[in-house]
BALOBA-1460 file (C-alpha; in Angstrom, 3 decimals):
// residues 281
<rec num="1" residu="x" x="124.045" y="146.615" z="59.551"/>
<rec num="2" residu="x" x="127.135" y="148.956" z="60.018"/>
<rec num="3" residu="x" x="130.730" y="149.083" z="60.427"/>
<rec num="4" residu="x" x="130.287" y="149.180" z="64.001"/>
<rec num="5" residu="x" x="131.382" y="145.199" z="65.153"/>
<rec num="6" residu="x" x="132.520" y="142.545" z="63.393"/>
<rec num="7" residu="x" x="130.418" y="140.017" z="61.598"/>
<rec num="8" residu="x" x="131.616" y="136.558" z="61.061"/>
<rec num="9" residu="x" x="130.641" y="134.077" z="58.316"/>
<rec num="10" residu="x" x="128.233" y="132.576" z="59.715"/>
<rec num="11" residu="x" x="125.933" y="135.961" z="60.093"/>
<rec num="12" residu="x" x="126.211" y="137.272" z="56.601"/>
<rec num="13" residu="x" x="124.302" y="136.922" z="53.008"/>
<rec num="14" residu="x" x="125.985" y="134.390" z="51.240"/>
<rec num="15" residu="x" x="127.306" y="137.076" z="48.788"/>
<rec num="16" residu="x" x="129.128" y="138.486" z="51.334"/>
<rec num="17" residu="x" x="130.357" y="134.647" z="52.890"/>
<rec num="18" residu="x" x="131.598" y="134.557" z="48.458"/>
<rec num="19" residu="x" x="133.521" y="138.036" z="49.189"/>
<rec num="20" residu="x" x="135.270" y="136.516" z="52.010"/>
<rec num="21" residu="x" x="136.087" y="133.385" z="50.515"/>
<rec num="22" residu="x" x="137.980" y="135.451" z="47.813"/>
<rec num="23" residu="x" x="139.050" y="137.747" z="50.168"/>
<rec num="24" residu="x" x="141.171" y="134.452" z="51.515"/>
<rec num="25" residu="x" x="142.025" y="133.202" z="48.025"/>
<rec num="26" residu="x" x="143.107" y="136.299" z="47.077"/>
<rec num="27" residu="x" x="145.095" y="137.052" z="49.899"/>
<rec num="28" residu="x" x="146.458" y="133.551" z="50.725"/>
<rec num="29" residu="x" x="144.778" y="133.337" z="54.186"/>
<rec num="30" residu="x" x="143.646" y="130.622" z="56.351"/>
<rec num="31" residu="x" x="141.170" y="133.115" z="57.773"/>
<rec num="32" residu="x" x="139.453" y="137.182" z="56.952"/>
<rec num="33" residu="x" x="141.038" y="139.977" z="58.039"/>
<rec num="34" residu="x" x="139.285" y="141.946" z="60.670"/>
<rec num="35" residu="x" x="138.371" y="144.831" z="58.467"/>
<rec num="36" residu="x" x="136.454" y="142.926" z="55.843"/>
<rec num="37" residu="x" x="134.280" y="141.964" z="58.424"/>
<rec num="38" residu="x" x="133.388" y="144.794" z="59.513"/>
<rec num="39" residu="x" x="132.813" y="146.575" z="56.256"/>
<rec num="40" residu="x" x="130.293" y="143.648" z="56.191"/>
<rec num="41" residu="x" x="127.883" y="145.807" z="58.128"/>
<rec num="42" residu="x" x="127.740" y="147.890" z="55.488"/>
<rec num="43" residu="x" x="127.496" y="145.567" z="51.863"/>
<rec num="44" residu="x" x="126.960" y="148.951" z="49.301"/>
<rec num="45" residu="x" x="130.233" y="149.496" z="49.573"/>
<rec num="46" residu="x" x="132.268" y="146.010" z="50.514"/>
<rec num="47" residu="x" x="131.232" y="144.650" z="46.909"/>
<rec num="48" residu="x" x="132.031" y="147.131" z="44.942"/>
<rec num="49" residu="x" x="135.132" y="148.224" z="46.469"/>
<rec num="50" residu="x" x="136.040" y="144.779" z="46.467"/>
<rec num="51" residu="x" x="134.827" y="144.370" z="42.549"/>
<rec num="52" residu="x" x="137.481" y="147.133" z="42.014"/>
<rec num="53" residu="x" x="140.460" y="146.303" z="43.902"/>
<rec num="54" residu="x" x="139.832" y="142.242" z="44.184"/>
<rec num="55" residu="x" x="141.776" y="142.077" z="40.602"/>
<rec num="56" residu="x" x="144.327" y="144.361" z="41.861"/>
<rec num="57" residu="x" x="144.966" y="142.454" z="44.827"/>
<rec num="58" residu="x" x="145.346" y="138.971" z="43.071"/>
<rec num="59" residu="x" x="147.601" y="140.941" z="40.291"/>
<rec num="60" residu="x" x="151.314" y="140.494" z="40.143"/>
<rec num="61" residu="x" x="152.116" y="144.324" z="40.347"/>
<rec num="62" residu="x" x="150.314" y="144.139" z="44.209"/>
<rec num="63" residu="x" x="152.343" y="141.348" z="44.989"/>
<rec num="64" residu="x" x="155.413" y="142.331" z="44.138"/>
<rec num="65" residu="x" x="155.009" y="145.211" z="45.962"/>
<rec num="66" residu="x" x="153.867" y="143.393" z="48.828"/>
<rec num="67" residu="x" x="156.770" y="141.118" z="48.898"/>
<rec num="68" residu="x" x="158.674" y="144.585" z="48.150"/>
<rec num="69" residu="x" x="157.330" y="146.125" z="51.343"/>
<rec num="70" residu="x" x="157.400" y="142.802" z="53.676"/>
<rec num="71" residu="x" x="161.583" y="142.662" z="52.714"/>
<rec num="72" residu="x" x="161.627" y="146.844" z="53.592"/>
<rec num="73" residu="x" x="159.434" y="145.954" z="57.057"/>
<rec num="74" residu="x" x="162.230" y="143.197" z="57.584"/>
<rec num="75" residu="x" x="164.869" y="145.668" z="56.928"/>
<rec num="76" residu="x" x="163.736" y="147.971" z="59.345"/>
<rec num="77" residu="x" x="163.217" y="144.923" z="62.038"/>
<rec num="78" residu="x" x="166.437" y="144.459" z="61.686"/>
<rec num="79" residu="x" x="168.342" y="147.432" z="61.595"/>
<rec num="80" residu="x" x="166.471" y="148.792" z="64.617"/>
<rec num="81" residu="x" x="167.738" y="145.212" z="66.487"/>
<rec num="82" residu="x" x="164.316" y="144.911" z="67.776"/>
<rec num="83" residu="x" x="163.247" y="141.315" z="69.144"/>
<rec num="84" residu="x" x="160.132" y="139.900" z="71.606"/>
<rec num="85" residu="x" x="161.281" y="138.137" z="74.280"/>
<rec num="86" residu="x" x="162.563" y="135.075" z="73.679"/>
<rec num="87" residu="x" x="159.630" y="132.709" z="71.791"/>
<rec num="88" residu="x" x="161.225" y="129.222" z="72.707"/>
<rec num="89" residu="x" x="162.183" y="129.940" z="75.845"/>
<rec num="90" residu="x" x="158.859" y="131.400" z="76.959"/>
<rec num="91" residu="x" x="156.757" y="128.833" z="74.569"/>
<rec num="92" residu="x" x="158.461" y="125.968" z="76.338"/>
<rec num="93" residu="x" x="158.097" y="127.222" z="79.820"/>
<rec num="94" residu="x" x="154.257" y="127.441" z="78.946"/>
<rec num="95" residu="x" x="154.866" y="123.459" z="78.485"/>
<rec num="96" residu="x" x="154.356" y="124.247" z="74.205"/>
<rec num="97" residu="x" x="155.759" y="121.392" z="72.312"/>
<rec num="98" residu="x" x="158.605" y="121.962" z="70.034"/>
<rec num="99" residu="x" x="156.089" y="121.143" z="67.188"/>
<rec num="100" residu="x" x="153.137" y="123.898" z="68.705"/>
<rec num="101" residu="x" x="156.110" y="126.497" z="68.982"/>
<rec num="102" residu="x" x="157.320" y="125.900" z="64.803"/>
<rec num="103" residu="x" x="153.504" y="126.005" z="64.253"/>
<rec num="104" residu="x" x="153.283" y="129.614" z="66.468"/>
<rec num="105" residu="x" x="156.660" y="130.787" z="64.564"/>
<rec num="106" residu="x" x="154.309" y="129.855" z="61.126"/>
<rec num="107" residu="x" x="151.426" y="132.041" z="62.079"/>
<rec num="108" residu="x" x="153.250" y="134.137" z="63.458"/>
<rec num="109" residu="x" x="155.033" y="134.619" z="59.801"/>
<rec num="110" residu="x" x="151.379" y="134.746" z="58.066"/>
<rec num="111" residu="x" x="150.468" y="137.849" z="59.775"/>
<rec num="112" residu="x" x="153.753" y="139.543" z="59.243"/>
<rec num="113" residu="x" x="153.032" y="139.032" z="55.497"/>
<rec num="114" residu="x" x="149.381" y="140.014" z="55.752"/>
<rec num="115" residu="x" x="150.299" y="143.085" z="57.586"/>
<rec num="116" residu="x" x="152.850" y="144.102" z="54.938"/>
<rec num="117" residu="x" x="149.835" y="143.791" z="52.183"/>
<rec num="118" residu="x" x="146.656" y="145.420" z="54.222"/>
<rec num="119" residu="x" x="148.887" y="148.066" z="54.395"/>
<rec num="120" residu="x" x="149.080" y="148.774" z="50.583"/>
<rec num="121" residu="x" x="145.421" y="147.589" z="50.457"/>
<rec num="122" residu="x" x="144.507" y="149.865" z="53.037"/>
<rec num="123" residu="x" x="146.437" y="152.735" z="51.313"/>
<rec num="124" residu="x" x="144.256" y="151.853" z="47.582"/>
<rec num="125" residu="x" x="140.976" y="151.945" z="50.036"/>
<rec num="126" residu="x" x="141.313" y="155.436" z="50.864"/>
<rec num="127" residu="x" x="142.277" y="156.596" z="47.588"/>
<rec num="128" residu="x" x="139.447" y="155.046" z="46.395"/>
<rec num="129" residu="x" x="137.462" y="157.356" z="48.319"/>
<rec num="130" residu="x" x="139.013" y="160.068" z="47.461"/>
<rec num="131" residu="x" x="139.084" y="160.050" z="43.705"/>
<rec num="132" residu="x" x="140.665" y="156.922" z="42.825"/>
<rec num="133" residu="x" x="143.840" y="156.889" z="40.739"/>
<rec num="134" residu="x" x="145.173" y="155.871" z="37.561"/>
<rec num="135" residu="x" x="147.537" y="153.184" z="36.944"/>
<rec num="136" residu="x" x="147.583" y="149.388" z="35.026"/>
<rec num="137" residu="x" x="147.930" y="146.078" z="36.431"/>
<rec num="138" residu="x" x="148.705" y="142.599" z="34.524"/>
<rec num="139" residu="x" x="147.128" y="139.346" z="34.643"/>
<rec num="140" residu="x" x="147.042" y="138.058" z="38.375"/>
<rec num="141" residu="x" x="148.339" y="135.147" z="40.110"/>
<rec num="142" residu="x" x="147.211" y="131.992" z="41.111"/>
<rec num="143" residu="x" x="144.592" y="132.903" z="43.928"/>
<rec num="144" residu="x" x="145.512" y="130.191" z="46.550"/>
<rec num="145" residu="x" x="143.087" y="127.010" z="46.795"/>
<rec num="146" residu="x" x="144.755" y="125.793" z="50.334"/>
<rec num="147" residu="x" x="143.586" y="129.240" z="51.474"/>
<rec num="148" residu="x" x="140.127" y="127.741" z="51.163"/>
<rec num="149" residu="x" x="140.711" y="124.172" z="52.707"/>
<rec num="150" residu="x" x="142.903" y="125.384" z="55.620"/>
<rec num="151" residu="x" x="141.035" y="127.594" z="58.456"/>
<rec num="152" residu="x" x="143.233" y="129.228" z="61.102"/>
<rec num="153" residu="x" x="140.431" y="130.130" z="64.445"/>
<rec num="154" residu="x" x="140.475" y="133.453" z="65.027"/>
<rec num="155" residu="x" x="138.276" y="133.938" z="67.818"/>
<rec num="156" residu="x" x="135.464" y="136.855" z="68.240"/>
<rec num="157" residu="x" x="136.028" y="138.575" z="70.759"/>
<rec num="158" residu="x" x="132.693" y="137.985" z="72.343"/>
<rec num="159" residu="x" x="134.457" y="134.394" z="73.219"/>
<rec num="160" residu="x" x="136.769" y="136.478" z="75.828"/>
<rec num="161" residu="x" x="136.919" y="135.030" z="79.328"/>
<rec num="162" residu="x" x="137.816" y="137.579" z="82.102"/>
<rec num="163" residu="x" x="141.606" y="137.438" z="81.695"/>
<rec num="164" residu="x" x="141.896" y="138.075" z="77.887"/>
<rec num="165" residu="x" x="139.130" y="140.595" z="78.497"/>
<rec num="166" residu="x" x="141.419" y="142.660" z="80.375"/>
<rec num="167" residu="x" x="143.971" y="142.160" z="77.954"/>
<rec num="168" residu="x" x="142.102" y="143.415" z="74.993"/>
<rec num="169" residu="x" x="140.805" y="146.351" z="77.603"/>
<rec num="170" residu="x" x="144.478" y="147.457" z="78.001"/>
<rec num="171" residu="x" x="145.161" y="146.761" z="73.850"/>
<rec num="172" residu="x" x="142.169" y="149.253" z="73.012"/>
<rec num="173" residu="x" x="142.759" y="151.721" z="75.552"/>
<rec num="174" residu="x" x="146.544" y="151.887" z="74.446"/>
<rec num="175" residu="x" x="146.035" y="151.255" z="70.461"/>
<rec num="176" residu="x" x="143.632" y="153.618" z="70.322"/>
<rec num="177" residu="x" x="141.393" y="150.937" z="68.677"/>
<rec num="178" residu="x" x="137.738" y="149.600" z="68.754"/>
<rec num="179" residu="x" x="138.414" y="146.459" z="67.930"/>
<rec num="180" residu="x" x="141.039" y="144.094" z="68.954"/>
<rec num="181" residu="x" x="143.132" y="142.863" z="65.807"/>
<rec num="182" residu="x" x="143.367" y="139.387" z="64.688"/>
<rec num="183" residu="x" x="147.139" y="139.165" z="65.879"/>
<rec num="184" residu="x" x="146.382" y="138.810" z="69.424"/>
<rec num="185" residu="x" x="142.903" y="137.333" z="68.934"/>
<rec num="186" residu="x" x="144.131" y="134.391" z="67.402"/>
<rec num="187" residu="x" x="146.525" y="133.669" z="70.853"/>
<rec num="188" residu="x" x="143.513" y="134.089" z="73.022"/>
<rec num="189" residu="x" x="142.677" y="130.480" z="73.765"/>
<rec num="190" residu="x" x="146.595" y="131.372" z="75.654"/>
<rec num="191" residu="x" x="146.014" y="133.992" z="78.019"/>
<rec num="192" residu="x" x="149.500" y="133.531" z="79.609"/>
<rec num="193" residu="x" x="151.354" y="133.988" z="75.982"/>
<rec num="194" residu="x" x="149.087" y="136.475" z="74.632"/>
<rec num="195" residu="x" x="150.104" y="138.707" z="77.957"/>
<rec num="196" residu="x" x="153.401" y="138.124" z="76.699"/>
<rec num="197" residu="x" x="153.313" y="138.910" z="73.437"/>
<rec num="198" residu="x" x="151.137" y="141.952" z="73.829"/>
<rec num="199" residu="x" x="153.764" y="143.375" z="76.988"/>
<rec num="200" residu="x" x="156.731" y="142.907" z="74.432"/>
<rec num="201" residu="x" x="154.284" y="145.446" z="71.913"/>
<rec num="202" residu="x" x="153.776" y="147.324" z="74.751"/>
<rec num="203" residu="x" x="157.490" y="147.617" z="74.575"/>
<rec num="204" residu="x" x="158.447" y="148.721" z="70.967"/>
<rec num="205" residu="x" x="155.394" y="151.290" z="70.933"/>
<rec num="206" residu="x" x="157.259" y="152.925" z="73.620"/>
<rec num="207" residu="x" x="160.186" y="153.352" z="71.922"/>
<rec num="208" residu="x" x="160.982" y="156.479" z="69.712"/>
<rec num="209" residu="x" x="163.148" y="154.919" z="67.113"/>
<rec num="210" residu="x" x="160.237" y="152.335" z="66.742"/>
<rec num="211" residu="x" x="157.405" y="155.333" z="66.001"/>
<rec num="212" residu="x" x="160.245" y="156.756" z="63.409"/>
<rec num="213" residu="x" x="160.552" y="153.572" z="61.668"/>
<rec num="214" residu="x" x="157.039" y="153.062" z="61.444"/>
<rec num="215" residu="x" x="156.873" y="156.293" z="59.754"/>
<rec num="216" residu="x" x="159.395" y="154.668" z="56.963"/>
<rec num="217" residu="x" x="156.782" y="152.098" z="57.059"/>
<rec num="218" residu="x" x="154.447" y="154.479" z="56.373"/>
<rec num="219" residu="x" x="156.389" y="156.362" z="53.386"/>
<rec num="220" residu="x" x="156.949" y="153.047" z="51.766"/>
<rec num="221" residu="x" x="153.736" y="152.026" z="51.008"/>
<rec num="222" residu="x" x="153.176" y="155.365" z="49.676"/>
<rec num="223" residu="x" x="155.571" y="154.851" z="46.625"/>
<rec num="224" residu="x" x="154.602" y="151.390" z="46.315"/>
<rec num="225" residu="x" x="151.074" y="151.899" z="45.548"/>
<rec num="226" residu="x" x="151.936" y="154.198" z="43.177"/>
<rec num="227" residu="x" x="150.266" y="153.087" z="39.605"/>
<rec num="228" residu="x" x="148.299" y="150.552" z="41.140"/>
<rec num="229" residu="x" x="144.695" y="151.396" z="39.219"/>
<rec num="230" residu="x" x="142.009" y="152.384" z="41.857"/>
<rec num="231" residu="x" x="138.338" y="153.694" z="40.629"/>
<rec num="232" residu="x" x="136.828" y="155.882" z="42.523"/>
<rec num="233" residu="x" x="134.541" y="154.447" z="44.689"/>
<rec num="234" residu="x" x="131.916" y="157.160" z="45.678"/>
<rec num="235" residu="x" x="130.867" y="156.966" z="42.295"/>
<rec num="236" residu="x" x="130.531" y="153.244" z="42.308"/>
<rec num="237" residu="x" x="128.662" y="153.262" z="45.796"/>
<rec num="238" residu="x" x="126.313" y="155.904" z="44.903"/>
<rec num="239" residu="x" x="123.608" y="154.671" z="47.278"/>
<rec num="240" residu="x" x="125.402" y="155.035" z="50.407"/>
<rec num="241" residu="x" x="124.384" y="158.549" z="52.613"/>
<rec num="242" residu="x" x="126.914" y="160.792" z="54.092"/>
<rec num="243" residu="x" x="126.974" y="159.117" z="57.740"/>
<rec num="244" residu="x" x="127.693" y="155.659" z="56.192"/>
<rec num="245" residu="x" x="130.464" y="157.027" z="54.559"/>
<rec num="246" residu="x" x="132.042" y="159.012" z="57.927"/>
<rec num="247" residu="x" x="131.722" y="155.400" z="59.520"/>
<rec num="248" residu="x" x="133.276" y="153.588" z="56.048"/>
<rec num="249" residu="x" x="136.432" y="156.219" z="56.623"/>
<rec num="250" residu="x" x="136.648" y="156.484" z="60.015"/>
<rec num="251" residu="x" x="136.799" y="152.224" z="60.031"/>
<rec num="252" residu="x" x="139.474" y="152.401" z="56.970"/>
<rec num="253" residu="x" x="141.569" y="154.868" z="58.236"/>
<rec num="254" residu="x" x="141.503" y="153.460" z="62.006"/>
<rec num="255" residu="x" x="142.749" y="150.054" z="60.065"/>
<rec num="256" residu="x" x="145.461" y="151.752" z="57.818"/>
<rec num="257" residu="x" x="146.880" y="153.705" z="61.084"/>
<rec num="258" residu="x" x="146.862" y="149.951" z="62.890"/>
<rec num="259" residu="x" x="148.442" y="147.825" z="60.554"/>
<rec num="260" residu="x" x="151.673" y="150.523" z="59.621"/>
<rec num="261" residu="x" x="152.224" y="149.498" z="63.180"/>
<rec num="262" residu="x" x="151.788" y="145.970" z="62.970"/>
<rec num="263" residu="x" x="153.672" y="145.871" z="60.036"/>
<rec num="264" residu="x" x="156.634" y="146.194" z="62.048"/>
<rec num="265" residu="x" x="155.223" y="144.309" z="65.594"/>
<rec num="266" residu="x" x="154.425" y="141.317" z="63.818"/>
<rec num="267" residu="x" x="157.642" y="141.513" z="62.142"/>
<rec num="268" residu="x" x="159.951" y="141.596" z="65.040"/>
<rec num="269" residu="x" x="157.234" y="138.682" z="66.637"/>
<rec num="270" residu="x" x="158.387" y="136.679" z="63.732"/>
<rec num="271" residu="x" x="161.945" y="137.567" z="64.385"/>
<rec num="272" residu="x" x="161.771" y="136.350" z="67.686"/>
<rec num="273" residu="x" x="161.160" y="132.516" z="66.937"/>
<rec num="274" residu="x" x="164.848" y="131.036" z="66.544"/>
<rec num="275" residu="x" x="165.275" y="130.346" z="62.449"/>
<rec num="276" residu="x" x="162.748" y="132.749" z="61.705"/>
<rec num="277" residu="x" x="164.453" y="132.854" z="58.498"/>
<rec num="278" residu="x" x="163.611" y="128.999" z="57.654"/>
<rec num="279" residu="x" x="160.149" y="129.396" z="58.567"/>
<rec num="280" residu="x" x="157.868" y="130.050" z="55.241"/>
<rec num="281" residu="x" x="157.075" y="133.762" z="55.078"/>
């Protein structure tokens, strides 16, 4: 196995199936983030990096500081008077009930939050390979049970007909990614609003003021992870050769780069359903 596609629930050990379950709970998902499964491919390192930082992600120090950074990311969104196109507008001319458009404007508020927290997670991954730090955390929240009985599709992108394909082409080739993120993956079965969506990203990447604030993004989540505990994880995945671990970084630090962007794209998506406020964040 290796880090170099995604694996999906049904393909792994059931160890690894647990991980992801409690990568949901944890998290309060409906579905696994993209870069779980593809540290999948390689399992020395997924459990114990997850044995380590699993309590610090349910903890109430990590999410406070997520909720710290998702108000920051909102902030920015704001200030920088940065909005999609229209969501309503566009959702209803796609002949989207009023109903499917508040349940779009919901997911589209999950991944604004998860974005905001793989970014600090993200951030205590790499330290973790580089030494780890100190720091203390207190007893965690309540890890989310509807997490568990709720499942939000986000298709693999080996379900692609030839439209999306060229869509995901054109997100690689200008994200600089391998892998298309679950964002846009989970609007796939709507080629026409997934087009959409991803021109209006298109949009903000090309604008300088949007590159500088992601760079506040950035900075944030540096202080905010401060004195968050992180072991180091070399140690712990002692088994693993140096190649693994070039792939291991390479997929990490691809992800971190990613999500300080969509930190801020899938806050100004959010922003862009009317009463974005009122919809649970």
């Amino acid at each position: 196995m290796s880090v170099s596609r995604v694996w999906e629930d049904d393909e792994v050990a059931p160890e690894l199936r647990r991980i992801f379950g409690e990568v949901r709970s944890s998290f309060g998902l409906p579905f696994v983030p993209t870069l779980f499964k593809l540290l999948a491919g390689v399992p020395g390192y997924l459990r114990p990096m997850w044995n380590d930082l699993g309590a610090v992600a349910r903890s109430r120090e990590f999410q406070s500081a997520g909720k710290a950074m998702e108000e920051f990311v909102r902030a920015l969104a704001v200030a920088g008077a940065w909005r999609f196109s229209d969501q309503q507008r566009l959702l209803a001319g796609q002949e989207f009930s009023p109903g499917d458009v508040e349940q779009l404007g919901n997911i589209a508020a999950t991944f604004a939050r998860l974005a905001c927290r793989m970014a600090l997670f993200t951030r205590l991954m790499q330290k973790g390979y580089s030494g780890g730090q100190t720091g203390r955390v207190t007893n965690g929240v309540e890890i989310s049970a509807l997490a568990r009985l709720l499942t939000l599709h986000v298709p693999p992108e080996s379900e692609a007909g030839l439209r999306v394909w060229l869509i995901y082409s054109d997100i690689k080739r200008t994200l600089g990614a391998r892998h298309v993120l679950s964002m846009y993956r989970v609007l796939s079965p709507f080629p026409a609003y997934l087009a959409a969506v991803w021109l209006d990203s298109k949009k903000m990447l090309s604008e300088p003021a949007f590159l500088r604030a992601r760079d506040e993004v950035v900075k944030r989540a540096n202080g905010l992870v401060l004195g968050l505990p992180v072991k180091d994880h070399r140690a712990a995945a002692k088994n693993l050769d140096p190649k693994q671990w070039r792939a291991i970084e390479e997929a990490v630090d691809s992800q971190a780069r990613l999500t300080f962007l969509f930190c801020l794209l899938s806050a100004v998506w959010h922003r862009s359903f009317s009463g974005a406020g009122r919809i649970a964040a």
